[in-house]
N, C-alpha and C positions, 0 to 999 in steps of 0.2 A: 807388485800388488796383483798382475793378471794371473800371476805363477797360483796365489793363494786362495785366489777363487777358483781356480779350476782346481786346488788340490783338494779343496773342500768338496768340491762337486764330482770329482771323479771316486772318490776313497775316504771323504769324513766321516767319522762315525758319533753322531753326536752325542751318542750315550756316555762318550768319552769325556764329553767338556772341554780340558785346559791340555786335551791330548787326543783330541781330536782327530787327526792324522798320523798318529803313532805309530800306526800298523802296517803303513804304507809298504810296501815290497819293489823289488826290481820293475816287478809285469807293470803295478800299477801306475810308477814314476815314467815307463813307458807310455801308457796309455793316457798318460796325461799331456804327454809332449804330443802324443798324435791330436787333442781334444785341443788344445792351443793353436795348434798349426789350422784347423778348421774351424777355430769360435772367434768369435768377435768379442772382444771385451772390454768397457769402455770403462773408466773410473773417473768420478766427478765427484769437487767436496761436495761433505753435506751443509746444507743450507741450516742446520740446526744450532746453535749457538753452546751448546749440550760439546764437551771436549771429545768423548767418545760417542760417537752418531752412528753406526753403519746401517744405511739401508739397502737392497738385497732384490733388485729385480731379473726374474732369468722368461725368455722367451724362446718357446721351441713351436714351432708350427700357431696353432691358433689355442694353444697353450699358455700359459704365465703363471708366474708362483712370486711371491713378496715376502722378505723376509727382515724384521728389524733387529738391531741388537742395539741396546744402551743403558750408557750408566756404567755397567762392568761386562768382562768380555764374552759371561755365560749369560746374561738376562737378557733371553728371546723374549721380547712382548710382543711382539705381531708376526703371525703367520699367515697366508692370504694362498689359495689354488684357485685360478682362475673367476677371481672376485668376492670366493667366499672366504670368511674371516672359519680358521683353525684355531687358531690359537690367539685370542687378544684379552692382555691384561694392562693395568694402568702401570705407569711407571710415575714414583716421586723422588724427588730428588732428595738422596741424605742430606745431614746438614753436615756443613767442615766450618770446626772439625768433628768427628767421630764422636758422641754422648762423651764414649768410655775411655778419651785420650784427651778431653781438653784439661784439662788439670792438672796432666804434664807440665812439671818444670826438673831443671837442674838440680836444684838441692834438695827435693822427694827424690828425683831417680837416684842419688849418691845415699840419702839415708835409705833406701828398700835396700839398694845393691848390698849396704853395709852391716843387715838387720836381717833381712829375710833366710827364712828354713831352705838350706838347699834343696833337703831332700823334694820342694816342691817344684823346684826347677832343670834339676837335673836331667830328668827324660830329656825333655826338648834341646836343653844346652849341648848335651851328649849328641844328641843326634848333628844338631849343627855341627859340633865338632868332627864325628867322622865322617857324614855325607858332605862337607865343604872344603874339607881337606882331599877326600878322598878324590874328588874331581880337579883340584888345583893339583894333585898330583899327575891327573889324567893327562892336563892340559901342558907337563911340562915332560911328561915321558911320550908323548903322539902330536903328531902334527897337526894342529885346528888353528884354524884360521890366519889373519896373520903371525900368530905366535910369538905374543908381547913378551908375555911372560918370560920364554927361552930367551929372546935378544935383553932383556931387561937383567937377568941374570950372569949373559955373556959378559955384555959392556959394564955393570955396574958391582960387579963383583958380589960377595957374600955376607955384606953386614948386615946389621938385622935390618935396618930401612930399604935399602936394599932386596932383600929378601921377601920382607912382606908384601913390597909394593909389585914383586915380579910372582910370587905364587897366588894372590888377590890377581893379577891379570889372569894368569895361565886357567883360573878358576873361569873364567868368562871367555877366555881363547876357548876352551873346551864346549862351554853350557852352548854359546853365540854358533855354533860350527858342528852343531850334530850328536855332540857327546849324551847320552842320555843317562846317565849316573841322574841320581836324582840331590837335590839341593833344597835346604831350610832354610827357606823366603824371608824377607824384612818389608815390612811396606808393601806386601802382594809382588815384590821383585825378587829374582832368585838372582839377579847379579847385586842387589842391596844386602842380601844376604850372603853375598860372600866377600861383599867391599866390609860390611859392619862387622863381619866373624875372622874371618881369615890371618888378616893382620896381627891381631891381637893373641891368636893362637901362637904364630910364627913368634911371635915376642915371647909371648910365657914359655915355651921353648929353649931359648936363646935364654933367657934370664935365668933359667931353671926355676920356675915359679909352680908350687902347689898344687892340686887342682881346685883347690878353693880359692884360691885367689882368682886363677883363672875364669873358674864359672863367673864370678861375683865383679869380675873387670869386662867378660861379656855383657853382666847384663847391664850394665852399663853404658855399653858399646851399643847392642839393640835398642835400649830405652832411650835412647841420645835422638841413635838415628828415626825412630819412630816419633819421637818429638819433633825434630828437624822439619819429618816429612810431614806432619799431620796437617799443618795449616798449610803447605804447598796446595794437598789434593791427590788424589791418586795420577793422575793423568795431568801432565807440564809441559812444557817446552824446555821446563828448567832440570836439568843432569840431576838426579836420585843419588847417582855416586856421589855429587857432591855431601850430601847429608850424611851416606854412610862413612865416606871416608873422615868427615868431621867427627862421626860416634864412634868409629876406632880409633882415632886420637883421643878423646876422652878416658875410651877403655884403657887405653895404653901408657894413659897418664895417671889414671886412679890404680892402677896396676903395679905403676913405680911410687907410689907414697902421695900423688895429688891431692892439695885441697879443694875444696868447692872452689877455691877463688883461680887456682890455676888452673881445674880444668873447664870452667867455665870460659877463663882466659882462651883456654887454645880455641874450645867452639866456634868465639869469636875471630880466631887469627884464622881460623882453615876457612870461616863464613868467607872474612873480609879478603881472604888470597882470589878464591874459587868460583864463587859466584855466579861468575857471567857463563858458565859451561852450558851448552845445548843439548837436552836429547831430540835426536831425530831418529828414535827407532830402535829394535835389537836387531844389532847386524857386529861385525867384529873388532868394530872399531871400537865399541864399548870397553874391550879391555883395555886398551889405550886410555881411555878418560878414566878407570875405576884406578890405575895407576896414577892419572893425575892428581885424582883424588884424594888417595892414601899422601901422596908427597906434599896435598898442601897440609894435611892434617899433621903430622910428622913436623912439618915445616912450622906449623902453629905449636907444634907443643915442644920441640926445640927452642922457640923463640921464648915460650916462657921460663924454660929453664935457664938461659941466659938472661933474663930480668927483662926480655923487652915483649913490647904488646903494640897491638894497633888501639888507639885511642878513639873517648867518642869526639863525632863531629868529623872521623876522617873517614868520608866517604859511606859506604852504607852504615859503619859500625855506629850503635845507638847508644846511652849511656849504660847499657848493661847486658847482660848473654841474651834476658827474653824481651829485651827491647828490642836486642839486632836479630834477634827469633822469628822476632815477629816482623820486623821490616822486609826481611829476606822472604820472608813466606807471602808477603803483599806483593813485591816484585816478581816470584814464580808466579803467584795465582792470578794476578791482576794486571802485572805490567808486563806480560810476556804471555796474553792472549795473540797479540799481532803475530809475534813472534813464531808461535806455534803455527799460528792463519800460514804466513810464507813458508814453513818448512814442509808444510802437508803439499802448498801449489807446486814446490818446487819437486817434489814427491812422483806428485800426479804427472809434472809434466817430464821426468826422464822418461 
């Protein structure tokens, strides 16, 4: 955390926004190691009950400058130099979920997927295809991070589960580790964007499937996962992969001939496997859970194909996909506030 305040302070460019430090070079990564070795840096949670708080005090001499950010990770509303207010605007809280995504369910996103003019999707899909691909290929021809994806391909050979679950890693081996390829986000995450896309690419591949089926079993796959996540929240203590790897198993199920009732089924199996997974951050280990992630979904839509399901009353599963929808998104959002509390102390205090 000291690392990212000083990288901000020595070389941020905030014109940049969600890229802020991009332009970083040798000299500057140096001069930041010299600025750490002589600053003091303290991190303490915020006292705000708000998921994303950061508040921002730097002191140099008889100097001081205050700086807030919340809500999301560009909304600066308070700027402060030496007790005068620069910049202060109100901040209110949206509602979750989103106006324009609560009326998400499973059998709209299967009739749009089934219905809709591609030519009005295609841009975006397209791009998702070769900016997600492109970087899971990154992630398995160069070495980033612990490099899931390459060991997941050694030991588990070349079947399409297999495959999907180690090129969706190697996609986030890369993004987690420096790789700067660029990537088409799900849920404001660019590793939910390549747990919800990737897999499903890797199948219609493997299957030799169309490209319209393909497109039309993405959007599936995105509308799933943006469902999933919407009632969570943007910001959880509850794994994102889980939701996306649960919309590429839909995709991957509406893809091989799924009805609403089987892929609704898997949602529920990949819910009821996966559940309990923590984010604590983007760091590399994320590939490792976006691989968990894809295996339970796979896991869930194997089980329907074999006739078996998790039933309601067994454990979170509710009597139907938006009942265990909605259960699962009250335990991200509500019952895994603590949860979040300790992973940020335990954070602060390595």
């Amino acid at each position: 955390m000291q690392t990212a305040v000083a990288a901000g302070i020595c070389f941020g460019d905030p014109d940049k926004e969600l890229e802020v430090i991009s332009c970083a070079g040798e000299e500057d990564l140096c001069a930041m190691d010299e600025f750490l070795e002589r600053t003091e840096i303290s991190i303490e949670k915020s006292p705000s009950e708000n998921p994303f708080d950061i508040q921002l005090h730097i002191f140099c001499g008889e100097d001081c400058a205050y700086v807030r950010i919340i809500g999301q990770h560009t909304n600066v509303v308070r700027i402060e130099k030496n007790g005068e207010a620069i910049l202060s605007k109100d901040f209110v809280e949206k509602p979750t979920p989103p106006c324009d995504r609560d009326k998400l369910n499973v059998a709209d996103i299967i009739e749009f997927a089934d219905s809709v003019d591609l030519e009005k999707v295609r841009p975006v899909l397209k791009r998702q295809i070769d900016y997600n691909m492109a970087i899971a290929e990154a992630g398995l021809c160069s070495s980033y991070g612990a490099n899931i994806g390459k060991i997941l391909l050694q030991c588990c050979g070349d079947g399409m589960g297999a495959k999907a679950k180690a090129w969706a890693a190697a996609g986030s081996d890369a993004r987690m580790s420096g790789c700067e390829l660029p990537v088409v986000i799900n849920s404001g995450s660019g590793n939910q964007g390549i747990t919800a896309s990737v897999p499903v690419i890797v199948y219609a591949e493997d299957l030799g499937c169309g490209e319209e089926k393909l497109l039309r079993s993405l959007l599936v796959s995105n509308l799933v996962t943006i469902h999933l996540k919407t009632g969570i929240g943007s910001l959880s203590a509850y794994c994102g992969a889980t939701s996306a790897g649960a919309g590429a198993a839909a995709g991957i199920n509406y893809m091989r001939g799924g009805s609403y009732r089987e892929i609704s089924n898997t949602i529920v199996n990949a819910l009821a496997i996966n559940s309990g997974m923590i984010c604590d951050g983007a760091k590399p280990s994320c590939a490792a859970k976006i691989a968990s992630a894809v295996e339970s979904g796979l896991l869930g839509m194997e089980m329907i194909m074999h006739g078996s399901r998790f039933c309601e009353g067994e454990g979170i599963v509710i009597k139907d996909v938006e009942s265990t929808i909605a259960a699962v998104s009250r335990i991200a959002r509500e019952g895994m506030r603590s949860t979040d509390d300790e992973i940020i102390h335990q954070m602060i205090d390595v």
